[in-house]
C-alpha positions as CSV (number, residue, x, y, z in Angstrom):
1,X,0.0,0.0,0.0
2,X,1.0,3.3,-1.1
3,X,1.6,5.8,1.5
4,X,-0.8,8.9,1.4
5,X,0.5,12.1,-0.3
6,X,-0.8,15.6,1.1
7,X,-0.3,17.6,-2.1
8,X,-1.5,14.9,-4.4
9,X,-4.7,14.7,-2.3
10,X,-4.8,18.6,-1.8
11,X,-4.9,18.7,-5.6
12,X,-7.4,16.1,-5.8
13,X,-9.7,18.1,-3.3
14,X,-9.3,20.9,-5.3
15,X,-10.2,19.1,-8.7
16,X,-13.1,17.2,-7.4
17,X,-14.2,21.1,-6.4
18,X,-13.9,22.1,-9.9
19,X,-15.2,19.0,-11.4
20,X,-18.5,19.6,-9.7
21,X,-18.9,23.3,-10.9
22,X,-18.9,21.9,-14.1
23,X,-22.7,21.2,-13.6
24,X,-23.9,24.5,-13.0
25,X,-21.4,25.4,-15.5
26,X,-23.2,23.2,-18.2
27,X,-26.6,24.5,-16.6
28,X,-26.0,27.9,-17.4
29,X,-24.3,26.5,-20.7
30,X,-27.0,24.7,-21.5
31,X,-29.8,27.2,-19.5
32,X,-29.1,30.1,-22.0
33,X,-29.6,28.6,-25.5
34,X,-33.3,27.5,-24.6
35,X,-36.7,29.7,-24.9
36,X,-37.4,32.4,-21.8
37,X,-40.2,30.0,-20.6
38,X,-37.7,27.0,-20.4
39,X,-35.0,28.1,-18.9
40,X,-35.6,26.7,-15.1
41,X,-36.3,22.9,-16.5
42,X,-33.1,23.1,-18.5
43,X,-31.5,24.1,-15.4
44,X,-32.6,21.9,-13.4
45,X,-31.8,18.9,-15.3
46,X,-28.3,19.5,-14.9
47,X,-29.2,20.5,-10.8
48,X,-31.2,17.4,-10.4
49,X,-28.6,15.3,-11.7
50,X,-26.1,16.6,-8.7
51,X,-29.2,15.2,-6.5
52,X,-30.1,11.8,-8.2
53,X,-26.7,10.4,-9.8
54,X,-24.8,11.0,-6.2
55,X,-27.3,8.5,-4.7
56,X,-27.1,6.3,-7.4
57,X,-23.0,6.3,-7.5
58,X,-22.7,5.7,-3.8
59,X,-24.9,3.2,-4.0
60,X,-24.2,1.1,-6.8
61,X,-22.4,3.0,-9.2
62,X,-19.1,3.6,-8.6
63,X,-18.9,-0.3,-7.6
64,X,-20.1,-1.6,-10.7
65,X,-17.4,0.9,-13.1
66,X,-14.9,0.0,-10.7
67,X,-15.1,-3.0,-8.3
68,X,-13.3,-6.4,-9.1
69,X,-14.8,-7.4,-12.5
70,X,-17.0,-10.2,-12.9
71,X,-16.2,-11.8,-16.2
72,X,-14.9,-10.9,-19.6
73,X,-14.0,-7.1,-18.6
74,X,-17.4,-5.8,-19.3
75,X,-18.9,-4.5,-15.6
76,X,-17.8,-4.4,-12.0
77,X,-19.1,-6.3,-9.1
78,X,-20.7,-5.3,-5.9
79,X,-18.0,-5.5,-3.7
80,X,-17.7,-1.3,-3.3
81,X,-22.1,-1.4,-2.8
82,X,-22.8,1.8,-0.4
83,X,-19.5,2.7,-0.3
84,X,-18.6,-1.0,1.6
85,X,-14.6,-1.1,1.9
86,X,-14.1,2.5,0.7
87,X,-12.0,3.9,3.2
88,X,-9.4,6.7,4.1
89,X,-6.6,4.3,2.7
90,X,-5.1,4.8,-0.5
91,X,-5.9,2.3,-3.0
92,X,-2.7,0.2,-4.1
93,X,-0.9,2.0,-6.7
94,X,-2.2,5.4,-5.4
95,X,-1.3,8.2,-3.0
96,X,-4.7,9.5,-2.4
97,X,-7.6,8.6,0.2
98,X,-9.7,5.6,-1.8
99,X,-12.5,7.9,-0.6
100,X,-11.4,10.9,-2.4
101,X,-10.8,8.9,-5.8
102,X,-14.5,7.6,-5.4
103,X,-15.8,11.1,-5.3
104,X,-13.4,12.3,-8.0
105,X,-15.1,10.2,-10.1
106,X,-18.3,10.9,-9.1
107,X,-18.4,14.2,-10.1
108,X,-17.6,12.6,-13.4
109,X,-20.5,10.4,-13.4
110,X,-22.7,13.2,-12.5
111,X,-22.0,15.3,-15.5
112,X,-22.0,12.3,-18.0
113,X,-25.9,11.9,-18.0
114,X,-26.2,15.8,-17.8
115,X,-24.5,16.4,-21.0
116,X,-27.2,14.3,-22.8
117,X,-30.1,16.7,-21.5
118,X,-28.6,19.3,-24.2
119,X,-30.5,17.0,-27.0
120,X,-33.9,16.8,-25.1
121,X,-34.3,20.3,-24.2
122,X,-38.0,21.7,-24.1
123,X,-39.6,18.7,-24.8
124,X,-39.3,16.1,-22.3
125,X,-40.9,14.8,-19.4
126,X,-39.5,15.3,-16.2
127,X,-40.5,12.1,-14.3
128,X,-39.0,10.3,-17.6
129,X,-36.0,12.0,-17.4
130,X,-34.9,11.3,-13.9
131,X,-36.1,7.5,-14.8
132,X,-33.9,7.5,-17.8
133,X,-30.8,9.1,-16.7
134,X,-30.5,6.6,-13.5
135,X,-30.7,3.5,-15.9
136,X,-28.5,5.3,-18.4
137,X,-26.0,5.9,-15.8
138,X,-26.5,2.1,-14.5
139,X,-26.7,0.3,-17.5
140,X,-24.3,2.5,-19.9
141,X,-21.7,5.2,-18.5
142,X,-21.1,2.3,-15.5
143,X,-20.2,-0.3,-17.9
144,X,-18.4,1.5,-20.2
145,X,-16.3,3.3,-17.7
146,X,-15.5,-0.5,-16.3
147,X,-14.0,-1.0,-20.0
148,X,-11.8,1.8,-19.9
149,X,-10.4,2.8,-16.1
150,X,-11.7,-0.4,-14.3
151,X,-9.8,-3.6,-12.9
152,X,-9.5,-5.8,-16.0
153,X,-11.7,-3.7,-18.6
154,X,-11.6,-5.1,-21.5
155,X,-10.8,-2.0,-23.5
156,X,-8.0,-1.1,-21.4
157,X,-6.8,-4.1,-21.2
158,X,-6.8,-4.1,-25.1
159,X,-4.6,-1.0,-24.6
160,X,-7.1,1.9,-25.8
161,X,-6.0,5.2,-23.8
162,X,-8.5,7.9,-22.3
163,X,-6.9,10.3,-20.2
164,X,-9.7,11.6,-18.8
165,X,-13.2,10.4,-20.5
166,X,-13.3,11.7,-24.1
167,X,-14.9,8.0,-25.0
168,X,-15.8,7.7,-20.8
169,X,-17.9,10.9,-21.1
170,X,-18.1,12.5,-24.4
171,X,-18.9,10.1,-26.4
172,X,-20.8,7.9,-24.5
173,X,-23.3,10.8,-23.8
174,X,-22.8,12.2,-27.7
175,X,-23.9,9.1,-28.7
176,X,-26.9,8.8,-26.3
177,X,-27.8,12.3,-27.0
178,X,-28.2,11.3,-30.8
179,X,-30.6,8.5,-30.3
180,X,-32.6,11.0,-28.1
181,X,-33.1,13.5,-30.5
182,X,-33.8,10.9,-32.9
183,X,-36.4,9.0,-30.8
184,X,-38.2,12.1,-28.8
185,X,-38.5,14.1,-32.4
186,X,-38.5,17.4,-32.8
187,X,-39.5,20.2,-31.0
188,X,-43.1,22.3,-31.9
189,X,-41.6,25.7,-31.9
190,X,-37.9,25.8,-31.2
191,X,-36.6,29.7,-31.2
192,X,-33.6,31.4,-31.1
193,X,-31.7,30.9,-27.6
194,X,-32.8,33.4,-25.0
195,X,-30.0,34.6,-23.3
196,X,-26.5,34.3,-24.4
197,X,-24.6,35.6,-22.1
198,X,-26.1,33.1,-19.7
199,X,-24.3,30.6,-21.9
200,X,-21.1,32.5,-22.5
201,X,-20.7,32.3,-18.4
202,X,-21.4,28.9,-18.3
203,X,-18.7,28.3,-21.3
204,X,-16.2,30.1,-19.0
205,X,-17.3,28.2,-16.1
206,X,-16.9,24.8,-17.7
207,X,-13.5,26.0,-18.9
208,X,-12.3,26.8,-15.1
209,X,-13.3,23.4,-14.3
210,X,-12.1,21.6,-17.1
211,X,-8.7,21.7,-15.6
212,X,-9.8,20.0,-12.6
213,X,-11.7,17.3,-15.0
214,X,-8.2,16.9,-17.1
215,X,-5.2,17.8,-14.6
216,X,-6.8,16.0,-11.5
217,X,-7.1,12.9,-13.6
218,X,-3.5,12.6,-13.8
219,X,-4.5,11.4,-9.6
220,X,-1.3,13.5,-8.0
221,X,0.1,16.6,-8.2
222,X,2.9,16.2,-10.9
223,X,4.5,16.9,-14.5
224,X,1.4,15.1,-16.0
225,X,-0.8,17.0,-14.5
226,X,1.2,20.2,-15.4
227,X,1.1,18.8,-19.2
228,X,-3.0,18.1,-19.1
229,X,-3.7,21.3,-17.7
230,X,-1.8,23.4,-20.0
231,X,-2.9,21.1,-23.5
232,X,-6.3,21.9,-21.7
233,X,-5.9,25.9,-22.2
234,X,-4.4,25.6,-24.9
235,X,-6.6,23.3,-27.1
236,X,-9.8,25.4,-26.0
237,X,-8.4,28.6,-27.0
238,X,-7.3,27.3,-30.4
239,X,-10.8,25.6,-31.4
240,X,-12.6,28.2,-29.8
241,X,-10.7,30.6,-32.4
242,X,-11.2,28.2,-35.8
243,X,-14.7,27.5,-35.1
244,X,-14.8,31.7,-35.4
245,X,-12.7,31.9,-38.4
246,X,-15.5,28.7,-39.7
247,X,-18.5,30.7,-39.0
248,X,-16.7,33.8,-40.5
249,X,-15.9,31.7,-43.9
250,X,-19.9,30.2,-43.9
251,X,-21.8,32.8,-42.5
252,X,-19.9,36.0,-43.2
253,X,-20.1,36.8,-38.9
254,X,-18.7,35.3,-36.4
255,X,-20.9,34.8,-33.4
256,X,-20.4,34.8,-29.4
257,X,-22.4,31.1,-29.3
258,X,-19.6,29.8,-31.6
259,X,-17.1,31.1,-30.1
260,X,-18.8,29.4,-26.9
261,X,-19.4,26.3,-28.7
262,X,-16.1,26.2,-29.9
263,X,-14.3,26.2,-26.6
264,X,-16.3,23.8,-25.5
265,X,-15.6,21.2,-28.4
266,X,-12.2,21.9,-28.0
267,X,-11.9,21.0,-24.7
268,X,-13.5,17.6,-25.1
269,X,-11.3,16.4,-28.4
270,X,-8.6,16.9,-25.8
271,X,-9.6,15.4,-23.0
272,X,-8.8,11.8,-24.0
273,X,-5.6,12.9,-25.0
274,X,-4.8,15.6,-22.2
275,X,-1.6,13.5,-20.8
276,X,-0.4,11.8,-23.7
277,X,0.2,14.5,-26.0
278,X,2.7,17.5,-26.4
279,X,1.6,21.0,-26.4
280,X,1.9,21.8,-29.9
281,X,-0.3,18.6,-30.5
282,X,-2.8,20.2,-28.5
283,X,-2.7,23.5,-30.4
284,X,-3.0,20.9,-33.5
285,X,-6.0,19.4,-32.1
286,X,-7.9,22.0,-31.0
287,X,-7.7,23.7,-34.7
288,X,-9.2,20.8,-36.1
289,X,-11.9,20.2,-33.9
290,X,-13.0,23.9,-34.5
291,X,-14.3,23.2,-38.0
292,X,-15.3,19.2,-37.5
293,X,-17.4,19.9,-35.2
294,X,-18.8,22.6,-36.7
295,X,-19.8,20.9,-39.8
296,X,-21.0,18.0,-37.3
297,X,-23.6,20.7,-36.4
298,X,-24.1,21.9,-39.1
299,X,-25.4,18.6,-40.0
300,X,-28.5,18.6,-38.4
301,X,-30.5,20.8,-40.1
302,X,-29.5,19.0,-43.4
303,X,-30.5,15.9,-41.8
304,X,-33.7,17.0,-40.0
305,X,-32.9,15.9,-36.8
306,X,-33.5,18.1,-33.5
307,X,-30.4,17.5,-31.0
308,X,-31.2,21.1,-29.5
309,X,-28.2,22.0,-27.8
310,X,-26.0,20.3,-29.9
311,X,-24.7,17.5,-27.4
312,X,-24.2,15.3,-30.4
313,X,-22.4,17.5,-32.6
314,X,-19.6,19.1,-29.7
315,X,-19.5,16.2,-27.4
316,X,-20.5,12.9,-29.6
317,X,-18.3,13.9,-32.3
318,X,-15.7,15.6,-30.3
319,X,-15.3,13.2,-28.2
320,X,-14.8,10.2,-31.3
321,X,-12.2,13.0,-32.4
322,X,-10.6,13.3,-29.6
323,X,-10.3,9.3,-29.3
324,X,-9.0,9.0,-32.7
325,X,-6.1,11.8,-32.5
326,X,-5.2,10.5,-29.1
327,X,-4.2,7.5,-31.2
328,X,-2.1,9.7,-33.7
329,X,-0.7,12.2,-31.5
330,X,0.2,10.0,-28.2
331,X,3.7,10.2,-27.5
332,X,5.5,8.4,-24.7
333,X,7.5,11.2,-24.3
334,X,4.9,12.9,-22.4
335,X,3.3,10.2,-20.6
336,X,1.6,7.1,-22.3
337,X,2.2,5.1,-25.6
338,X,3.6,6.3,-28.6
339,X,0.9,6.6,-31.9
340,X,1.1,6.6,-35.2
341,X,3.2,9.9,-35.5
342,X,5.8,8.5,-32.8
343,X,6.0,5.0,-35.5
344,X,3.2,3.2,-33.5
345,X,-0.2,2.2,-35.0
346,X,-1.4,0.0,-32.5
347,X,-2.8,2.6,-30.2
348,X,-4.7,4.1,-33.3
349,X,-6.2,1.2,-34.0
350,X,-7.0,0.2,-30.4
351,X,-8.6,3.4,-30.0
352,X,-11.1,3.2,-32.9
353,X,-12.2,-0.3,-31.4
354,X,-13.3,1.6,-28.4
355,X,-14.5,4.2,-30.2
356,X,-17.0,1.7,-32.1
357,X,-18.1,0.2,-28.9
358,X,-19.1,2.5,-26.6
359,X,-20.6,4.3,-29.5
360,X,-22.5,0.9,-30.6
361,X,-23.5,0.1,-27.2
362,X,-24.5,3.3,-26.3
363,X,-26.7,3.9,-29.2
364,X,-27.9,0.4,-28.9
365,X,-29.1,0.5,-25.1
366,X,-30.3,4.3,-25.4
367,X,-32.4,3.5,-27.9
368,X,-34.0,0.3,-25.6
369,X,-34.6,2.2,-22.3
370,X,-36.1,5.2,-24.2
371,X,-38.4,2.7,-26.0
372,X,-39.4,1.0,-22.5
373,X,-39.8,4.5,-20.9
374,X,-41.8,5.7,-23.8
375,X,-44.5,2.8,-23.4
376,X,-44.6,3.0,-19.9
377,X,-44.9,6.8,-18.6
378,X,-44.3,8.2,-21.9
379,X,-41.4,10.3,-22.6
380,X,-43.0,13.6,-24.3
381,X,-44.4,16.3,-22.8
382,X,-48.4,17.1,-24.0
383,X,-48.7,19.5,-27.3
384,X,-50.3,22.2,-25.0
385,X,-47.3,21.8,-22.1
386,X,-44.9,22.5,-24.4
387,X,-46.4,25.5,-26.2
388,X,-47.2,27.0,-22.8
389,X,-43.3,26.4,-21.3
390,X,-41.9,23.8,-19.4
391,X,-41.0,26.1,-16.7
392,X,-44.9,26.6,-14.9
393,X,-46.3,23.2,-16.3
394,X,-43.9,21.2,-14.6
395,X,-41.9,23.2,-11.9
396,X,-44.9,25.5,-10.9
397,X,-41.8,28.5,-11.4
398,X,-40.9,31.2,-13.8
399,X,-37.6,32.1,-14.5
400,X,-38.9,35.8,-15.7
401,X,-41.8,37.6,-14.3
402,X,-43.0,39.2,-17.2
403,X,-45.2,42.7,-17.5
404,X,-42.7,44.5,-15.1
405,X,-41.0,48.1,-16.1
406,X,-37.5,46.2,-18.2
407,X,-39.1,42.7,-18.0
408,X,-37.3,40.7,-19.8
409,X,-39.1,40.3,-23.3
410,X,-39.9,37.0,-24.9
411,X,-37.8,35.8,-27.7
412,X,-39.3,32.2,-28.7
């Protein structure tokens, strides 16, 4: 057993902090691209999601992505059930409290399912939404985070890298997001979002925390997480800047929401790549998720699908991206395995296998436990409740009190 390490743990203290401001970082992301009268129930399904997936992590989750695994590297057991055997120890191999790790990663967990509310926006059912996201959580991110960081996963055991959850996270939740869009349908009256500067914070906010969700996954206070945090910056400035110079090209303006957006799907492309990769790589990766995943957005209104918020586009896409470049930019220089630049196409290749699979069982399973959900409590909100706002038919709140002297005028 490893003994503890006070700045390593500091540091992860510190990171699970900014980890979870990520949520009310994506609430306000996600809160300010919606209609006036939907802004409280797009809040709160990132807010709710702080409540619900805690209980379910403690509970089961974090045991089943990472307890002894059962057979074949697919899921965890239930040895870690309500937190049984997680102590103030560190965990073999580590220098930080096993208890700290577990909530490190919870905060991860927490965000996962959020991310996916970004395609559902304005049109869902609450009471199906809390359903879905605890069996999502359960029966997709669990399993697939097993693959990847558990004892014995099978993709990690195959020798795929993810620094810190661009296939984990991004994709897993792109992918889910997707299938949401594509099974809830469209919206009856989507508008124009309502308040950008609501989302332009919440871009800046899920920046700030991003380095705790790249740098504290390198689990100590060292180089690597010296090399995560600054690929982190520096990726996110560099998309954030072509996905401008994109719009600019297309549209002849470019906007504050791309700039936003762009951030955004820089830092996931380098997430799973954050401590394998060089600085320049970075720079390198960030410029070419810019445009990618713009045209992935773009995308949708040639193909007539409603992912609202674009969690498909920025994190589904981004985070395949992200997976793939890890595989040609890794260089063990820097922490890792080499890829295909360093003479090494192995990691590539293993990469795209894990890429394929979470995507193809996340799709898969999505599309099964929306299905169930939809002929059991129904997953759609009525025509009238969504013309009238989500906000008073479900929460019994408004998020602007209209008729006042500078009320905040309706835009959708």
């Amino acid at each position: 057993m490893e003994a503890l390490n006070q700045a390593d743990t500091a540091w992860l203290m510190i990171s699970c902090a900014l980890v979870m401001l990520m949520t009310p970082g994506l609430a306000l992301f996600y809160g300010g691209m919606v209609g006036s009268r939907n802004v409280l129930s797009s809040f709160m399904h990132s807010f709710i999601a702080l409540g619900i997936i805690t209980l379910q992590w403690v509970v089961i989750g974090y045991s089943l992505a990472f307890g002894t695994d059962t057979g074949w590297g697919f899921i965890g057991g239930t040895e870690f059930a309500f937190l049984n055997g997680v102590g103030l120890e560190p965990q073999e191999g580590s220098t930080i409290p096993h208890l700290l790790f577990m909530a490190f990663q919870m905060m991860f967990a927490i965000i996962t399912p959020a991310l996916i509310s970004g395609a559902i926006a304005e049109r869902m059912k609450f009471s199906a939404y809390l359903v879905f996201i605890v069996l999502w959580a359960t029966l997709v991110y669990d399993p697939i985070c097993h693959w990847v960081w558990g004892p014995d996963g099978w993709l990690g055991a195959r020798g795929a890298l993810d620094f810190a959850g661009g296939t984990v996270v991004h994709l897993s939740s792109g992918a889910a997001a997707l299938i949401c869009a594509l099974v809830i349908g469209r919206r009856s009256r989507p508008g124009p979002p309502h308040n950008l500067t609501l989302t332009l914070l919440g871009a800046g906010m899920l920046w700030f925390g991003w380095f705790g969700f790249n740098a504290g996954s390198a689990l100590a206070s060292n180089d690597n997480a010296a090399l995560a945090l600054v690929n982190t910056h520096l990726a996110a400035g560099a998309a954030a800047f072509a996905w401008a110079v994109s719009e600019w090209l297309k549209q002849g303006k470019p906007t504050a929401l791309g700039v936003a957006s762009g951030l955004v799907a820089g830092l996931v492309v380098i997430t799973p790549a954050a401590g394998f990769v060089g600085p320049m790589s970075a720079v390198i990766m960030g410029l070419v998720a810019g445009p990618i995943c713009y045209g992935a957005v773009m995308l949708k209104g040639r193909l007539g699908y409603d992912d609202a918020l674009d969690a498909f586009g920025i994190h589904g896409v981004g985070g395949a991206l992200g997976a793939i470049l890890t595989g040609v930019f890794a260089a063990a220089v820097w922490g890792g395995t080499d890829g295909v630049i360093a003479g090494n196409n192995d990691l590539f290749i293993e990469n795209i296998i894990g890429v394929l699979a979470a995507a193809a069982y996340s799709f898969a399973v999505t599309f099964v436990l929306l299905k169930v959900i939809d002929v059991t409590i129904g997953l759609r909100v009525s025509g009238d409740e969504e013309s009238e706002g989500l906000d008073a038919n479900l929460h019994g709140e408004e998020g602007y009190h209209m008729g006042g002297a500078g009320a905040l005028a309706e835009t959708d």
